[in-house]
C-alpha positions in Angstrom: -22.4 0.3 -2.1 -21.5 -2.0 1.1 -17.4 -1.7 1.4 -15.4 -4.2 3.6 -13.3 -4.2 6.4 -10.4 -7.0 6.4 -9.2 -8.1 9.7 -6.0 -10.6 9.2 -5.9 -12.5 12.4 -2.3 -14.2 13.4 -2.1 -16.8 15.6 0.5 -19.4 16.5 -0.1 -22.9 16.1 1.6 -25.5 18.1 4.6 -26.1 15.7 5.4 -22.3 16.4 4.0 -21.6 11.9 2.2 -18.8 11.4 -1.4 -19.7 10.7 -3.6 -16.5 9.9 -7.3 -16.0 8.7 -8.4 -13.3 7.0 -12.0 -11.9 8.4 -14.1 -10.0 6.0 -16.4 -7.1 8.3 -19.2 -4.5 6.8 -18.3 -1.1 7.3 -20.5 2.0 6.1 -16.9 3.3 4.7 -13.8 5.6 5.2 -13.1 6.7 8.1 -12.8 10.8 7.1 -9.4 11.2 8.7 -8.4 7.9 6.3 -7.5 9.7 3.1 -5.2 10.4 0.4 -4.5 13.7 -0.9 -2.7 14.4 -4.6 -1.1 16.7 -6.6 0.3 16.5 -9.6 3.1 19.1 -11.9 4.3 17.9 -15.5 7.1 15.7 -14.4 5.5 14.8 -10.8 3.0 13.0 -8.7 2.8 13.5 -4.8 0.7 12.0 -2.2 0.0 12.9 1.2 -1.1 9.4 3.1 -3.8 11.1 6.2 -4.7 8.5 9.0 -4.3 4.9 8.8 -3.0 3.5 5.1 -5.0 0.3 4.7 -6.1 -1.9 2.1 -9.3 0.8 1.7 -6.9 3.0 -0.1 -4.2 1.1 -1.8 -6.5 0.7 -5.1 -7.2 4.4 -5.1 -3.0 4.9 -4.9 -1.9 1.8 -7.2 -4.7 4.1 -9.5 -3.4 7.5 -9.4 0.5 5.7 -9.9 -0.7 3.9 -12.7 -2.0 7.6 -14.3 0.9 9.2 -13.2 3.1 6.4 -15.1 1.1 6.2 -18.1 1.3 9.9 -18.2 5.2 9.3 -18.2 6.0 11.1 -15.3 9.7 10.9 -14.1 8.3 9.8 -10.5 5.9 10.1 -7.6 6.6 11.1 -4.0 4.9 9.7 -0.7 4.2 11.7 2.3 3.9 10.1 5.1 4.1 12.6 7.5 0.4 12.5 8.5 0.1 8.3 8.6 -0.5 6.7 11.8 -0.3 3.3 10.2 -0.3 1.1 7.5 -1.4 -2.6 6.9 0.3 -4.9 4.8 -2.1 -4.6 1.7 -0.5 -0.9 1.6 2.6 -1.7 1.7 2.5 -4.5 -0.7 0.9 -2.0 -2.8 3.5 0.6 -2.4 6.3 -1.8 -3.7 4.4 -3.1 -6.2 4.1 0.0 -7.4 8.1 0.9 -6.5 9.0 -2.2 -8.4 7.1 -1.0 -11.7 8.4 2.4 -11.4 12.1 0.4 -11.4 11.1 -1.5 -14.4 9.8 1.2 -16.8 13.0 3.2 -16.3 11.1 6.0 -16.0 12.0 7.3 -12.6 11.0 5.7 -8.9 8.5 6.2 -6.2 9.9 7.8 -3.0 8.5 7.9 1.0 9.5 10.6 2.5 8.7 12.1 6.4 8.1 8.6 7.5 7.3 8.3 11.1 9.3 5.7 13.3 6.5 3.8 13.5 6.0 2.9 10.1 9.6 3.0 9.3 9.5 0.1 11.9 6.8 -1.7 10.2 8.7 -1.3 6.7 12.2 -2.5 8.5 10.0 -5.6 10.3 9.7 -6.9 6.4 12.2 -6.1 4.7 11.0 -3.0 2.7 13.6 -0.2 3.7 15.7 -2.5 0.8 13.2 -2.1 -1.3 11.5 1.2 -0.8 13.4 4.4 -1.3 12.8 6.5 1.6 14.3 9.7 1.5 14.3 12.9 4.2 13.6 16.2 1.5 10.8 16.4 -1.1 11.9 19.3 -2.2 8.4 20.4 -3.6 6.4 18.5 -2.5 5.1 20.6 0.2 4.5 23.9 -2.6 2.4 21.7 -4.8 -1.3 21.8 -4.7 -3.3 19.0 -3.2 -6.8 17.8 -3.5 -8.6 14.5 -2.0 -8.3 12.1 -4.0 -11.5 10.4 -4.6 -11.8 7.1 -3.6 -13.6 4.0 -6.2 -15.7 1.6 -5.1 -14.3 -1.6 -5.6 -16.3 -5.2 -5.4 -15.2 -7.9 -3.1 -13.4 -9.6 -6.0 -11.8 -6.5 -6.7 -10.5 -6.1 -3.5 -9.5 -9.6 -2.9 -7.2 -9.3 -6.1 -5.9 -6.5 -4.8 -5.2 -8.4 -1.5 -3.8 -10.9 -3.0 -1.6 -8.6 -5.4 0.0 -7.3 -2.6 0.9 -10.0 -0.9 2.2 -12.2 -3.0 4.5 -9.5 -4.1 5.3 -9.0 0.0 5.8 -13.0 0.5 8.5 -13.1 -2.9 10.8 -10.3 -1.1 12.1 -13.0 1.4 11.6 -16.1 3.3 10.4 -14.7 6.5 7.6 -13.3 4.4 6.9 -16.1 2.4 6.4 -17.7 5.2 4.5 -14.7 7.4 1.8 -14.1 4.3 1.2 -18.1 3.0 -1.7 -18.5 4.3 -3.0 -14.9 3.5 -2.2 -15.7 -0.2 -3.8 -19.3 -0.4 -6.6 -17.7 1.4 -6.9 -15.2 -1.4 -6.2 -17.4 -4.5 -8.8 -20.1 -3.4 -11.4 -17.0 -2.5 -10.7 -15.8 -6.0 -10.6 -19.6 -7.5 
């Protein structure tokens, strides 16, 4: 199956408003160094995030999060010690998935070993209010991980997913209501 590549271009317009397109590019797949790895005990899900966290894995972790929830476990627990990156599909997708967590009472998702970099991307739009980030895992690094295999997902699919993500990104505050408009209404008429 043919996966995409999205490229979300910003560019400044001559009022100073955001104005982004979103370009859709072929690829032949993962990159092998883009992965997620899982593990799961009875009460607990963990994820290591490898490489650059893009839209190309956010279905396969809203997935495992939706297993772990309907399997009633108390939480799940991000590494992010080996991620060089993330795009804003991830991290819509991460507090989508945060904000769920919250509202099943359940328990909650939690980063942990985020790099600066990312930490600065998650500060840059408002997450680190959001997302619980937290310095010890505890077990995180005793439990056994596997790669987590990844679903191929349509073009539709993927838009929705897009789009899921950053409508829940651009409802957080004005700056990113404003940042991701254009994203969105590019999604919603795409998916129209």
């Amino acid at each position: 199956m043919l996966s995409y590549r999205y490229r979300i271009v910003n560019r400044a317009d001559r009022a100073r408003r955001s104005c982004c397109t979103v370009e859709m590019i072929p690829t032949t797949g993962h990159q092998t160094s883009d992965l997620l790895e899982v593990a799961e005990t009875a009460t607990t899900g963990y994820v290591k995030v490898h490489g650059h966290a893009t839209f190309q894995q956010a279905g396969d972790l809203r997935d495992f999060v939706h297993a772990q929830l309907a399997a009633r476990h108390s939480g799940v627990l991000v590494d992010l010690d080996n991620c060089s990156s993330v795009d804003s599909t991830f991290v819509g997708t991460l507090t989508s998935l945060t904000m769920k967590y919250r509202r099943t009472g359940l328990g909650c998702l939690k980063l942990f070993n985020v790099r600066p970099r990312v930490r600065e991307v998650l500060a840059t739009l408002g997450l680190t209010r959001v997302l619980e980030i937290c310095d010890d895992a505890g077990n995180a690094a005793a439990a056994n991980y596997s790669v987590l295999a990844t679903a191929p997902r349509s073009k539709i699919d993927i838009a929705r997913l897009m789009l899921t993500a950053h409508e829940t990104l651009a409802q957080l505050n004005e700056q990113n209501a404003v940042e991701f408009k254009n994203v969105v209404d590019y999604l919603r008429a795409k998916l129209d």
